[in-house]
C-alpha positions, 0 to 999 in steps of 0.5 A: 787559756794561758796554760794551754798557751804556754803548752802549745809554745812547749810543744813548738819550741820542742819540735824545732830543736828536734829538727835542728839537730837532725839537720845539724846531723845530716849536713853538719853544724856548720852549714848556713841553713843549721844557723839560719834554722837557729836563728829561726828558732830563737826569733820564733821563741823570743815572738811566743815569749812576747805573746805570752807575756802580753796575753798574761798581762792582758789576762791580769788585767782583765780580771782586774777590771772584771772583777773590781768594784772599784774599778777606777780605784785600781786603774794605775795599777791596770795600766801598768800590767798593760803597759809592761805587757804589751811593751808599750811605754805609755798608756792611757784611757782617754775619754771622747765628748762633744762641746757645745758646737758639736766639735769633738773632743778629748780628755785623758782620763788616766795614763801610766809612763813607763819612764816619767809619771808625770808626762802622763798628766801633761795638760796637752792631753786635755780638751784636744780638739780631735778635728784641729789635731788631725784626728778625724780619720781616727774618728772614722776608724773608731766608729768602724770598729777599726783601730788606728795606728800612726807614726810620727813620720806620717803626722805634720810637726803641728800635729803631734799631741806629745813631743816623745810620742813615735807610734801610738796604736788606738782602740776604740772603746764602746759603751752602750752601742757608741764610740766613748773613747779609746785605750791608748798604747803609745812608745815613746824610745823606739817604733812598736811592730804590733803582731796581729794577734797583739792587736787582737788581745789589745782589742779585747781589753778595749771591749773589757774597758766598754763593758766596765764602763757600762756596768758601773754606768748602770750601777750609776743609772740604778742608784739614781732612780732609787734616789728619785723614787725615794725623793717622790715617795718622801714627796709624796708621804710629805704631802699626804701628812700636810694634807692630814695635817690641814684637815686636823686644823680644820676640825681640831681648831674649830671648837676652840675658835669657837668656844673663844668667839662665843666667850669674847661676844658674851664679854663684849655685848654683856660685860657690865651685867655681868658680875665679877665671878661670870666675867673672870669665868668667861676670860678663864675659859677663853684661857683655856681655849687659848692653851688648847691651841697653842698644844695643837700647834706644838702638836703641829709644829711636831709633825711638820718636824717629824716629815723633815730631815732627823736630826742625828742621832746622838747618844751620850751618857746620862742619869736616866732616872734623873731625866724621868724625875725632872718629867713628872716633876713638870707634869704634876706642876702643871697638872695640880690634883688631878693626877697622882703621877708616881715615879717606881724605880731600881735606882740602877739607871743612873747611867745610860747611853741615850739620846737625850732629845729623843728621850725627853720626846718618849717620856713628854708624849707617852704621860701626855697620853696617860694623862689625857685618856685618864679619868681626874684622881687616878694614878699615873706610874712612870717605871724605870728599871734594867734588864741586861743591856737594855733601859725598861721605861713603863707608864700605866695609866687607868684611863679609858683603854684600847681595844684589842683590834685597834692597837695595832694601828697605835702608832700610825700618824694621825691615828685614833681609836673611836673611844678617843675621837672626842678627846682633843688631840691629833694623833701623833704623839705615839708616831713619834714615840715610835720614831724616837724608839727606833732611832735607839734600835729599841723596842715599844709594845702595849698592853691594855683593856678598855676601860681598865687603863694601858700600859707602854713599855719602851726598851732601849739599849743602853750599852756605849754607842761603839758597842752598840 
């Protein structure tokens, strides 16, 4: 469009020389009309001239606008184009609301001074009320499509806004089928005769500002509703777990509640026929079913933990072999004879870039497992080894096995396969072994065969956290 512009102020420009040399030909270059003629020409060339630097202005600016993601980022720089355009000496994007009475008013979003930058912030460009100022007209103008041009002559002296103002020329700007404010071009040295096409390629802009507007206002729209549906899908997995959460209590508490009740009547009604042996028997198995408990309320404790916000992920350097060390040592303390735990290693892991937290609860909750579905005297490895730039964890059990068909559903909550049902626990551990896992951006499988023990392979990247 410019171009083509720029060839029809050519082909003009050329026809008017042509003629004015023909006339200066035939009458002379003297004669009035041969100088009327060129000064014809040179106010028409001067007009094309400012036409066509405020439709380049224009043309910049739009695609600015148009093509921004940001648009708001580079507004200064918008309004500059428009301002050294359209020859106007201030700008400004002035934004219209209603206050709590209805009553309208107007705030200046953003403006650029020709001469003084920070005239453009002056605090009398804010909260105007437009019906106090004289501004209604305007108002009608703007919610008839219709720009509004004054001069400081036609306005009382209370009435104007800016002391410098002499002419201010006023685009309605629409967003969403309503009047949401105006584009403002405003001189501060000298009145502006603004030509009709001027007015027009001004308007346009007005409209480019509306549909901006729009567009980031339904960016906005979109990603709130995606942050709502996000919350109500949070909401509502959170109720679900609490619920699953409650129906586990239910089931999971009542055998050692009840277990307990009958062990503590025993006491209570029997204690003194009883012998030294049966009594310590009795307080040994309400012990036990007090530890069961307090399991299942870490377990518990877990999974309320695991539904609420994570905590950052926060890799930092560590002796990874020293970390799985430390576990079995605790695990075999706590465990006595009943297993042989065994720790297999490279000796390459010393160092490691991991999460330490979400590591301890990998390693806590996988010997767990292997210990829990396992039968008493059967061995338990924890393997540790690299493979490039990834840590291999292994724990193998030869404990009761998981079907083929059931485990691909290992690592849901509250998950667990018909051959464990009676086997105290809540289905979690493996949750959240996967959780951990991700954070690490690694990899967890499983290999196992009823009744011929499993095997979880957990691979984590180990490289600095800047490389990963």
């Amino acid at each position: 469009m410019r171009g083509h512009h720029e060839a029809s102020r050519s082909v003009l420009h050329e026809r008017l020389l042509a003629f004015e040399r023909t006339l200066r030909t035939v009458v002379g270059a003297e004669c009035e009309l041969v100088q009327q003629m060129a000064e014809l020409r040179r106010d028409i060339a001067t007009e094309v001239e400012r036409q066509s630097q405020l439709l380049a202005g224009i043309n910049t600016a739009a695609i600015r606008l148009l093509r921004a993601e940001r648009w708001r980022a580079e507004i200064a720089d918008i309004l500059r184009l428009l301002g050294e355009a359209s020859g106007a000496d201030r700008v400004g994007v002035i934004k219209i609301r209603a206050d709590n009475g209805d009553r309208p008013k107007a705030d200046l979003l953003y403006g650029w001074d020709r001469i003084d930058p920070v005239s453009a912030q002056n605090p009398n460009f804010q909260n105007i009320d437009m019906l106090a100022w004289g501004f209604g007209p305007m108002l009608e103008n703007f919610h008839d499509a219709k720009a509004f041009y004054f001069h400081r002559s036609e306005r009382p002296a209370n009435q104007i806004v800016a002391d410098d103002h002499q002419s201010s020329l006023n685009f309605p700007i629409f967003v969403n089928g309503a009047v949401w404010g105006c584009l403002i071009f405003a001189t501060t040295q000298a009145e502006h005769d603004w030509l009709a096409a001027e007015l027009d390629a001004l308007q346009i802009t007005a409209s480019i500002f509306g549909a901006t507007i729009e567009r980031e206002l339904a960016e906005a729209t979109a990603i709130e509703r995606n942050r709502l549906q996000l919350e109500l899908q949070h909401e509502h997995e959170l109720n679900t777990t609490k619920t699953q959460i409650m129906r586990m209590i239910s089931h999971e508490f009542r055998t050692p509640l009840a277990i307990i009740m009958s062990s503590s009547t025993l006491l209570h009604n029997y204690y003194e026929r009883m012998t030294i042996n049966e009594q310590h028997d009795k307080l040994d198995t309400i012990q036990q079913q007090v530890d069961q408990l307090e399991y299942l309320l870490e377990r518990v404790t877990e999974a309320l933990h695991e539904s609420g916000p994570q905590q950052p992920f926060q890799p930092i350097k560590c002796n990874l072999e020293l970390i799985c060390q430390l576990h079995l040592v605790e695990a075999q303390a706590k465990l006595g004879s009943r297993h042989r735990l065994q720790l297999v290693s490279d000796g390459t892991l010393t160092e490691a870039y991991v999460d330490e937290y979400l590591v301890h609860r990998i390693l806590t909750n996988l010997l767990s497992n292997a210990i829990k579905y396992s039968t008493d005297n059967t061995e338990i490895q924890l393997r540790l080894s690299a493979d490039g730039d990834n840590a291999i964890i292994e724990v193998e059990d030869q404990g009761i096995g998981i079907s083929l068909k059931e485990q691909t559903r290992l690592f849901e909550q509250f998950y667990k396969t018909t051959n464990a049902e009676n086997i105290s626990g809540i289905g979690l551990g493996l949750s959240i072994v996967r959780e951990c896992v991700e954070r690490h951006h690694g990899k967890i499988s499983v290999r196992s065969e009823i009744d011929r023990g499993t095997t979880f392979t957990v691979r984590l990247p180990m490289r600095a956290p800047e490389t990963v």
